[in-house]
N, C-alpha and C positions, 0 to 999 in steps of 0.2 A: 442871604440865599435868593437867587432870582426867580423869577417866577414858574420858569420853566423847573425850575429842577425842584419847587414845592409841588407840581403837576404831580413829579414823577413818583417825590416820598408819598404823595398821597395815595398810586396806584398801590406802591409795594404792600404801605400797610394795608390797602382793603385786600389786598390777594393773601396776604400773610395773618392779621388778623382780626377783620371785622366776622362777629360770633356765626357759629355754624347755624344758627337756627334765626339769623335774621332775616328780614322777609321786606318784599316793596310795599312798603304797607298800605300807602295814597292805593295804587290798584288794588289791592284786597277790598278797604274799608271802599271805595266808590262802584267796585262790582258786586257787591253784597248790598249795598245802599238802591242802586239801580235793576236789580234785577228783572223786577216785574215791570216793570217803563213799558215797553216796548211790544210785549204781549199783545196776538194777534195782528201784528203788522208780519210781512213779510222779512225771510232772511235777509234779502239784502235793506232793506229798509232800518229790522231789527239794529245790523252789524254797524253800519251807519252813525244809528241813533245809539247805540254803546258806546261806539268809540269818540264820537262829538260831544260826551256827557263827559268820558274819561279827558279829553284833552282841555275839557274847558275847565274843570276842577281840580287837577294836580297844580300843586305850585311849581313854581316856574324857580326852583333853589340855582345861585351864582357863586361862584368865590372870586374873590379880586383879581386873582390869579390865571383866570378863565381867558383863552383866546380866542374856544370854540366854545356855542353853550349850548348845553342839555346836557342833565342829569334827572335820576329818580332819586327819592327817598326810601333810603333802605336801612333798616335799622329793627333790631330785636321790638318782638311784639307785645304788650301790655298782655295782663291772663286775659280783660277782657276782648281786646282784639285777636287774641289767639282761639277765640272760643267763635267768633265773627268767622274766622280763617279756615276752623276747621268746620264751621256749618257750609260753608263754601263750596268748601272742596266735594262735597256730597251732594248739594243743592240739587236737585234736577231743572229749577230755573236759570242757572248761572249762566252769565253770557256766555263763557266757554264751554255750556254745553251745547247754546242752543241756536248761537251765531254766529261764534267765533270758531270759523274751523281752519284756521294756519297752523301747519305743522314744520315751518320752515324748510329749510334742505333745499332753497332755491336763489335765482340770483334775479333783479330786478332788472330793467333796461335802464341802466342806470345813465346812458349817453341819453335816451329821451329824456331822463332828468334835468341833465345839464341842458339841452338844448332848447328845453320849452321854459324851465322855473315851472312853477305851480298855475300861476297864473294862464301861461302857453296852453299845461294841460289843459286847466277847466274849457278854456277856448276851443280845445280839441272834443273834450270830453262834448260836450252843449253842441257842436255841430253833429257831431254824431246821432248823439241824440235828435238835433232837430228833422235828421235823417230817415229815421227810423221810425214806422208805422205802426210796430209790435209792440203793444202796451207792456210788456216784460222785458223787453229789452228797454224800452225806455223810464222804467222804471229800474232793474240794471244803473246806468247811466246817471240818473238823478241821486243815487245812492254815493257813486263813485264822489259826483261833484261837492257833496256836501261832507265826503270825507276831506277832497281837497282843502274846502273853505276850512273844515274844522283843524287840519296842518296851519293853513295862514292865520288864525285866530291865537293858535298856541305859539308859533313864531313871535307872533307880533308881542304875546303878552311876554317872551322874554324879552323883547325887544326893550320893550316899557322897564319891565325891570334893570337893563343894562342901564338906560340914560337917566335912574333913579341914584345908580348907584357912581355917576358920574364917569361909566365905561361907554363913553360917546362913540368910539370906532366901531367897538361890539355892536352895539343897539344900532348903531347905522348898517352896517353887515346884516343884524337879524332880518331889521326893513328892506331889505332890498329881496334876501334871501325867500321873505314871505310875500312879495308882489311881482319881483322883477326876472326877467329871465337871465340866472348869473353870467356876469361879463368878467368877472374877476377871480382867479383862484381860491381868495379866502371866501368869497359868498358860494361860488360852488360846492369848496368844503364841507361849510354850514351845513348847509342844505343837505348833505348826503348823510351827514350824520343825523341832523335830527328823525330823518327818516326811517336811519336803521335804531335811533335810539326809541322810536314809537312803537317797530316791530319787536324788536327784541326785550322789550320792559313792560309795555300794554298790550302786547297782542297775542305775541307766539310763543311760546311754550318750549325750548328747545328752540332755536331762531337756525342758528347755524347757516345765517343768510352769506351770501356769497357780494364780497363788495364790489369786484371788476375789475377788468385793468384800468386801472386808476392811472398808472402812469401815460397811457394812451389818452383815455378820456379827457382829465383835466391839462394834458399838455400845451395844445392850445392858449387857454387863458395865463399859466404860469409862465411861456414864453413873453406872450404879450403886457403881462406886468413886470417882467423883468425890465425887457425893451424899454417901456412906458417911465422907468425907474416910480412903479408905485409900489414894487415887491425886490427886497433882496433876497441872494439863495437863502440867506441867515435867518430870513425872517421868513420865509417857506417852509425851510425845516422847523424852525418852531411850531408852525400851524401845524404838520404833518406828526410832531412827538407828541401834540395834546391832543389830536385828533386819536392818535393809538392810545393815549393814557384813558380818552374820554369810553374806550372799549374795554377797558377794564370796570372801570367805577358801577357798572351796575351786573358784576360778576358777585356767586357766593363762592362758598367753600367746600371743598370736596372735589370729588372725582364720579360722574353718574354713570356710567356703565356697569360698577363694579359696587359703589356704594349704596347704602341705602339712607333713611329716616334719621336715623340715627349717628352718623357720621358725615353727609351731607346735606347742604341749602333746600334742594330738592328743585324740580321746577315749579312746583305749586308754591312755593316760598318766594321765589327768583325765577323770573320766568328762565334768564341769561345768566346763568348760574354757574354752571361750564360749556355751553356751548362756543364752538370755535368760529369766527367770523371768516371768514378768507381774503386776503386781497392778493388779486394776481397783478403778479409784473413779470413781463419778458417775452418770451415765444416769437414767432415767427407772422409776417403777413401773407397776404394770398400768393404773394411771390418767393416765397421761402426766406425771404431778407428776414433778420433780425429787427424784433422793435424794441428798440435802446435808447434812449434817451437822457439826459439829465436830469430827468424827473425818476427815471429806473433809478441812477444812483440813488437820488435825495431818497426814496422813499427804504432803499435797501441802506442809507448810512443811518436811518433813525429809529430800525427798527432793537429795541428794547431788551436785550436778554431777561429780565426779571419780570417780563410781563406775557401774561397768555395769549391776549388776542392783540392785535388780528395776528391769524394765523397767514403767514408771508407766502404765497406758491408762488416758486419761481419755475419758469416752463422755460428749459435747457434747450438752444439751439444748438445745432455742430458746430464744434471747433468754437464756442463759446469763450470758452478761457480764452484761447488764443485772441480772437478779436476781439475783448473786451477782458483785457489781463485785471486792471485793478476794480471793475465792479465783481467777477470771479471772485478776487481775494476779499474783497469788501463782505461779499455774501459766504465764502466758506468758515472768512474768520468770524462771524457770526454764529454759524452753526457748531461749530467752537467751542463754543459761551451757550449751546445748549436752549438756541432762540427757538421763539416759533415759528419756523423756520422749515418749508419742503421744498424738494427739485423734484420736479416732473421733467420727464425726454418728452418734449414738443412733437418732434419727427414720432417718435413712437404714437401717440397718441392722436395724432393725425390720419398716420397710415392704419391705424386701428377702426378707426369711424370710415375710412374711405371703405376698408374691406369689407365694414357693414353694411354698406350700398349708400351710405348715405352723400349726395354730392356735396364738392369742398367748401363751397361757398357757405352750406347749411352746418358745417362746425369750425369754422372760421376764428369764431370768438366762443371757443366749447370754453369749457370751466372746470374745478371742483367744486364740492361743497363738503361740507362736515358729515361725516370722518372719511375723507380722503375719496368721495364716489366722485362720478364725471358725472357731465350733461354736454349735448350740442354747444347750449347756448340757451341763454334767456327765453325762448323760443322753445323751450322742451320745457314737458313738466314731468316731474315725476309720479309714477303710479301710486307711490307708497304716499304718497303728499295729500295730505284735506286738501278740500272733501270729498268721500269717498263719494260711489254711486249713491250711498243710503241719504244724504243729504240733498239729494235732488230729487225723489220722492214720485222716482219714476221707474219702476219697476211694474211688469204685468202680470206679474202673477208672486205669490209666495213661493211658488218653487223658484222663479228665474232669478230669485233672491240670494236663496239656497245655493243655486249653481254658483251666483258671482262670488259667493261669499271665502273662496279661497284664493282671488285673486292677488294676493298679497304673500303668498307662500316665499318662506327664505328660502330652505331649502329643506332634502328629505329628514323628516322627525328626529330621527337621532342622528344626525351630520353625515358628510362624503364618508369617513372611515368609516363607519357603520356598515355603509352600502359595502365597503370593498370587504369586510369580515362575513358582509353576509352571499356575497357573490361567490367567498372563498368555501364557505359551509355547503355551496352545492357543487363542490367537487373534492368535496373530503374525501371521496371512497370511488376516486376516478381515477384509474391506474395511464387513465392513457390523456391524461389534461395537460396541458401546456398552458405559459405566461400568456398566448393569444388567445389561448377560451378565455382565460380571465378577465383581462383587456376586452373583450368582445363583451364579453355579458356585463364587462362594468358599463361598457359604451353605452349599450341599449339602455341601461339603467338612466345613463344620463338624456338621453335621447325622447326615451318617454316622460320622465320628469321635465324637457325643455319645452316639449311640446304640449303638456297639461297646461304648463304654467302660460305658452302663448296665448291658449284657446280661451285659460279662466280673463286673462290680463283685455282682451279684445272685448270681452262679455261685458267687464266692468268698462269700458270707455265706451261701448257704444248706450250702454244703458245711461250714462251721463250725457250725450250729445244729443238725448230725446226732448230736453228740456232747459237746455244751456244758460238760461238764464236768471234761476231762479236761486243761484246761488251766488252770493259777494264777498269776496275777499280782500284782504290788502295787497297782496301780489298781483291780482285785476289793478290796482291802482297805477301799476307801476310796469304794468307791460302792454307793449301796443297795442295788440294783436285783440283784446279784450275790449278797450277803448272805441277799437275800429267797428266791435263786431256786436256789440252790448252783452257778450256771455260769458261767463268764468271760464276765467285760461286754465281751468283744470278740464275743461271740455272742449278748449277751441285749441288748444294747442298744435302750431303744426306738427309737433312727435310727444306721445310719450314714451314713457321709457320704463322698463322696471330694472333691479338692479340682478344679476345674475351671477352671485358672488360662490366661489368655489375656495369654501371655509375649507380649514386645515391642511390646506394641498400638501405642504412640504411631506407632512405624516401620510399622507395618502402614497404619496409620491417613495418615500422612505417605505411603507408594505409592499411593494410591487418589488421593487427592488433585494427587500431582504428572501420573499417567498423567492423569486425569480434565483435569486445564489443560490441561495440554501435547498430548495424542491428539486430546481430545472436544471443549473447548471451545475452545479458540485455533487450533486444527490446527495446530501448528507440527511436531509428529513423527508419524508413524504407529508403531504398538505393535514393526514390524520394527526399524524406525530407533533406539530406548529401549534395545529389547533389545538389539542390537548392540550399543551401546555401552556397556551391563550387564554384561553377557558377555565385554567384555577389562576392567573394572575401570574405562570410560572415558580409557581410553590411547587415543591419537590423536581422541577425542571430546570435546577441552575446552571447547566452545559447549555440547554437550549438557549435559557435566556443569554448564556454569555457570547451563544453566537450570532444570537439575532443582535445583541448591541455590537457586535464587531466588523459586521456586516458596513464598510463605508457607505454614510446618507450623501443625502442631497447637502452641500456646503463643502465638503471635503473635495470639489471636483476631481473625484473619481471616474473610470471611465462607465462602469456599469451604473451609475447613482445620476451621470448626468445623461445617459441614456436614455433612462427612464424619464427623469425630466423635461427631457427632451419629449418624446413621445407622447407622454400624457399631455402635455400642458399646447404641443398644437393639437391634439385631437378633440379635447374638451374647447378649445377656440374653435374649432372648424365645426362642433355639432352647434356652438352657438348662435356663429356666424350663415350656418347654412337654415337651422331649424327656428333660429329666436327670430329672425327676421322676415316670416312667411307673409304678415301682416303688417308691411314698412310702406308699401305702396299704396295699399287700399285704404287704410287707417291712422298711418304715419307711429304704426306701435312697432318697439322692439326690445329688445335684449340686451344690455351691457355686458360684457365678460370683464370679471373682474375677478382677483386672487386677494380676498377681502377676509378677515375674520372677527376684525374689531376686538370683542374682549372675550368672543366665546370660547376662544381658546382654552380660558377657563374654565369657564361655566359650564363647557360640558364635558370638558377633560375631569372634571369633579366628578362625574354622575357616569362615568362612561368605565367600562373596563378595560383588561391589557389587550393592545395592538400589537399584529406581527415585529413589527419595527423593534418592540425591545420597550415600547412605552408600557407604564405600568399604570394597572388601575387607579384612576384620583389622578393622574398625574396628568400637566398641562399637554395639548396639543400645540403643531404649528401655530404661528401669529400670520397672519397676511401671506403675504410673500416671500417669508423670511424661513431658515430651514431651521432645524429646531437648535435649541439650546445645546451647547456642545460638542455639534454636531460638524461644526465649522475646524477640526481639527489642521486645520493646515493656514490659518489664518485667515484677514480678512482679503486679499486678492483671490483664494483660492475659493470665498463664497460667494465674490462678483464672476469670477468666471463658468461657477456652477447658475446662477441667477441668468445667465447670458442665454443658458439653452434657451431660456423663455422667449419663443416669438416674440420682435419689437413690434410685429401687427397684429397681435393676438388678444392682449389684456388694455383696457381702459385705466384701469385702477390696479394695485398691487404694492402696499404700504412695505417699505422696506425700515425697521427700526434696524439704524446703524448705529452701534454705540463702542464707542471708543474712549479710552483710557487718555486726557489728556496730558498725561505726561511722555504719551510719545507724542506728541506734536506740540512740543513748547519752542516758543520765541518764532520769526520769523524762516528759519529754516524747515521746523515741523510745519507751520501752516501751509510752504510751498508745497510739502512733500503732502499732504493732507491734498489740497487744493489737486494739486499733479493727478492722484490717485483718482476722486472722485472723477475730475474731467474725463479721466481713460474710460473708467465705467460708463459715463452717458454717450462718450464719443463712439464707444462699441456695443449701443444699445441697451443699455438698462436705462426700466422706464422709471425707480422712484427712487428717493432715499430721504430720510429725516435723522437729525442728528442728536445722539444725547451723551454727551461727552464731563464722565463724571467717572471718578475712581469706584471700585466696587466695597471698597474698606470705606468711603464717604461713606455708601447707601450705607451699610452695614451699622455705621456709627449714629445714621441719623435716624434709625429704627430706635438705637438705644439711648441717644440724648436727642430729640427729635428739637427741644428748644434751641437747639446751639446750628439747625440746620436748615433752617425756615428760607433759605434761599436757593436751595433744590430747586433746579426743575429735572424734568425727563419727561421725553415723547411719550406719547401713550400710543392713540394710534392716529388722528388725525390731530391731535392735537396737545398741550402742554400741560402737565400736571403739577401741583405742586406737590414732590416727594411725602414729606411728613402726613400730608393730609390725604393721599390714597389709602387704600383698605392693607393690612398686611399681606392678601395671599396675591394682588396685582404686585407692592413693594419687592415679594419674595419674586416673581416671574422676572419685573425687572432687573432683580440682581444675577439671578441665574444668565439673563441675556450676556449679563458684564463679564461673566467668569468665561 
């Protein structure tokens, strides 16, 4: 067996079965050991001195087989370390309570990485500093450089252990990797991984850091080693398969959205446990050209079916397939095989950020992150991101506390449908309402909730920017903008953003349309008569309910279902884009639109009762983007062409779970016909899709022999699960997708 493909069994088994309840224990037992260290120093000082104790004390674990190196130690915890684990997690001294505040969900400047090596920074970081008059800023700055050193300390000490172990190429890569500004593809590699290996294992909690376009980034140097003949493709691609293998390995078990304690790793066990990493390849430059290259192949020919991260986004040019036929098929017959693996429409997402004011050059190199949100660019932060205002410990009064304190709001208490059942109750007994009262009073609804949310969102960034520098994190390490200015890029950021996600739309979308038939256009009920039989769950009301399920949804491209689709979905883009952004100029804050639900589709389809639509109490709402289960009666063209209503400058984000039966697309004739299809969709504006392409009698089997099926995967929503080890009532949602 060669080395590469010992990488690979190694990943499957820890995704398949290292124990649910294992945990990285070196971090556990050294933040428990350290806790009170650093007491009365300042945060950024504190965070610093945490994480220089953490990198100097873990060991530095190898296997022979290694091309790229760092790992953690992860493995089931003794009772006494479990008893360490759980005083921890409670402690009110622990460094994640008290200066460690990354909450991932962002993407680094990861081209400053390559450009400077570490060393470059400090150089950057120390001028700055010698810059700078403000005792806070400069201490800011003397925090950041001792995290660099404490990166080259930990480098270096694998380095040591490579040339120990008589892996002389490795240990020379480490060394170079930890002093030098990389000039060659595999010490670039290095390099980015160890970085996200410190975020995602010591630091953050839920990482879900975004890796780059890598293919752009490291191109350069991988041209130049080819040229050079110190790199072949063959031996490219190997770094790039252990570089993905190496984003498995400090992964647990389960599924977090939906699981809890007791069936998943947890983040307090694992910080990286399911979170999804991203690497982008593909999209467009500031001139609409495609960025393609043969490092786009390499990195799309090695990505993994049986592994979860990185999670692969591919950003879809026009006419894509066509000028670039075999990386198309490379990347669809991937998704195939059920990778991790998404298409974003570039164009869409583009013209989406233009419409929000923002100029092109400032989302240029925009992103995702986990689960499936957008950003600009490295250069935006997110709102929802540590640390909040409360960690800067600049607030003037206790009520201005109180005001910020709902800057964070998802969305209204009990979800969109909610609002639209309750919009519907104050025209119950309105003989003369029409579908545009309702529409109008839903609008406001949305309108005043977009505009609370601006006013709390501006409260909390400006009460952070009173005092910018009194907070340090590891994303300041790794963006410029911080470096240049000595303040936490969650206060100096030139934008931030909050997410402005419009959970359950299809179902929303589906109530408009069945009142609209059934009220307005047919009269067959009036809005009393609906709600009645809403309001017991359609118990003793089975004509109504059978009409409201009859009623064509969104998916059926129908003409009154994509009407409505229509209608809603630019109007709720236009109160975003006109209302979320009042504060983009002054403050550089704004609004996302996004048709996002992640897993609550359950969670509150559980606790929610029956909707016009035909939905039954307990029973799942939409997913993302997607129309609901069943609902799709005319196939899958017939739910791209309903999905089309959707402004392509409307939504940022909008997770489409496509899943497909692959025994229609077997051998090379299905994959064109497969391939064909998809392209039509992005070629005529649809902005997402992720694939899970598994028979529905599989899932069904692997619920009841679950040992014989450990090789499941399926989408979730941004990211990959493995089947057996999700909760039964998400397994049940995914199979209903299938049928």
């Amino acid at each position: 067996m060669n080395r590469m493909q010992k990488n690979i069994n190694e990943v499957v088994s820890v995704l398949t079965e290292r124990p649910i309840h294992a945990a990285d224990v070196e971090r556990i037992l050294i933040a428990y050991d350290i806790r009170e260290d650093y007491i009365g120093s300042s945060q950024p000082a504190r965070f610093a001195g945490y994480l220089s104790s953490i990198l100097d004390r873990v060991s530095v674990p190898l296997e022979d087989y290694d091309l790229i190196a760092g790992r953690s130690v992860i493995r089931e915890l003794t009772d006494e370390e479990e008893n360490i684990y759980q005083k921890l997690l409670y402690d009110p001294n622990s460094p994640y309570r008290t200066s460690i505040f990354e909450s991932g969900h962002c993407s680094y400047d990861w081209e400053m990485v390559v450009e400077y090596g570490l060393t470059g920074l400090i150089d950057n970081a120390r001028r700055s500093m010698n810059s700078k008059s403000h005792d806070g800023r400069r201490l800011f700055l003397q925090s950041v450089i001792k995290i660099y050193e404490a990166i080259q300390r930990y480098i270096l000490r694998y380095s040591e252990a490579a040339e120990s172990r008589g892996m002389s190429d490795l240990a020379e890569t480490l060394k170079k990797a930890a002093y030098d500004k990389p000039t060659d593809f595999r010490t670039a590699l290095q390099l980015l991984w160890i970085i996200t290996l410190i975020d995602s294992s010591y630091i953050t909690a839920n990482p879900t850091l975004t890796l780059g376009r890598l293919d752009k980034i490291l191109y350069p140097l991988y041209v130049a080693d080819i040229e050079s003949g110190k790199l072949t493709r063959e031996q490219a691609a190997d770094l790039i398969t252990d570089y993905y293998c190496k984003h498995n390995l400090n992964m647990g078990r389960g599924e977090h959205q939906v699981g809890d304690e007791s069936n998943t790793s947890t983040w307090g066990r694992i910080f990286n446990f399911d979170a999804p990493q991203y690497l982008l390849l593909g999209g467009t430059d500031a001139d609409e050209n495609p960025t393609v290259n043969d490092l786009t192949y390499l990195f799309a020919e090695c990505i993994q079916p049986s592994f979860k991260n990185p999670v692969v986004v591919f950003y879809y040019a026009p006419e894509m397939d066509k000028a670039y036929p075999d990386l198309w098929n490379i990347l669809t017959g991937k998704a195939l095989q059920s990778s991790s693996l998404m298409f974003y429409n570039d164009s869409n997402v583009k013209k989406t950020f233009l419409s929000l004011g923002l100029p092109s050059a400032d989302f240029q190199n925009y992103h995702h992150f986990g689960c499936n949100w957008p950003s600009p660019g490295s250069h935006s932060f997110w709102l929802h991101g540590n640390p909040s205002s409360y960690s800067f410990n600049a607030f003037e009064s206790k009520e201005e506390a109180e005001q910020v304190n709902n800057a964070y709001i998802r969305g209204p208490e009990n979800g969109w449908p909610d609002v639209f059942l309750n919009v519907l109750r104050e025209f119950r007994n309105d003989p003369n309402a029409t579908i545009e009262d309702i529409y109008n009073r839903y609008y406001q609804f949305v309108e005043d909730f977009v505009c609370k949310k601006v006013e709390n969102g501006v409260k909390e960034i400006r009460v952070r920017r009173r005092k910018p520098w009194t907070v340090c994190t590891f994303t300041d390490c790794f963006t410029s903008i911080p470096i240049q200015n000595g303040e936490s890029f969650s206060a100096c950021a030139k934008y931030v953003f909050a997410l402005q996600a419009f959970e359950m739309f299809g179902t929303v979308c589906d109530c408009f349309t069945v009142v609209d038939a059934l009220c307005f256009r047919e009269n067959k009920l009036t809005v009393s008569e609906l709600l009645d039989a809403v309001d017991v769950n359609f118990y003793g009301y089975e004509q109504i309910y059978a009409m409201c399920r009859n009623v064509p949804k969104y998916g059926s491209d129908d003409d009154l279902s994509n009407d409505h689709v229509r209608r809603f979905s630019r109007k709720i883009a236009d109160i975003v884009r006109q209302k979320g952004t009042k504060y983009l100029e002054s403050d550089g804050f704004f609004l996302v639109p996004c048709l996002q639900s992640d897993t609550w589709h359950l969670k509150d389809g559980i606790r929610y009762g029956a909707t016009p639509d035909g939905r039954l109490a307990g029973m799942s709402f939409t997913q993302n983007a997607r129309p609901a289960n069943g609902s799709c009666t005319s196939g899958l063209t017939a739910m791209f062409n309903s999905m089309l209503n959707i402004p392509s400058n409307g939504f940022l984000s909008g997770a489409l779970n496509l899943d497909v039966d692959p025994r229609q697309f077997e051998g090379s004739t299905g994959l064109s016909l497969f391939s064909a299809m998809l392209a039509v969709y992005f070629n005529r504006g649809g902005l997402h899709a992720q694939v899970t392409s598994v028979c529905a009698e599989d899932l069904v089997d692997a619920q009841l022999n679950p040992h014989l099926h450990r090789d499941l995967r399926v989408r979730v929503t941004g990211y990959s699960g493995v089947f057996v080890d999700i909760t039964k009532k998400l397994q049940d949602d995914i199979i209903e997708r299938l049928k």
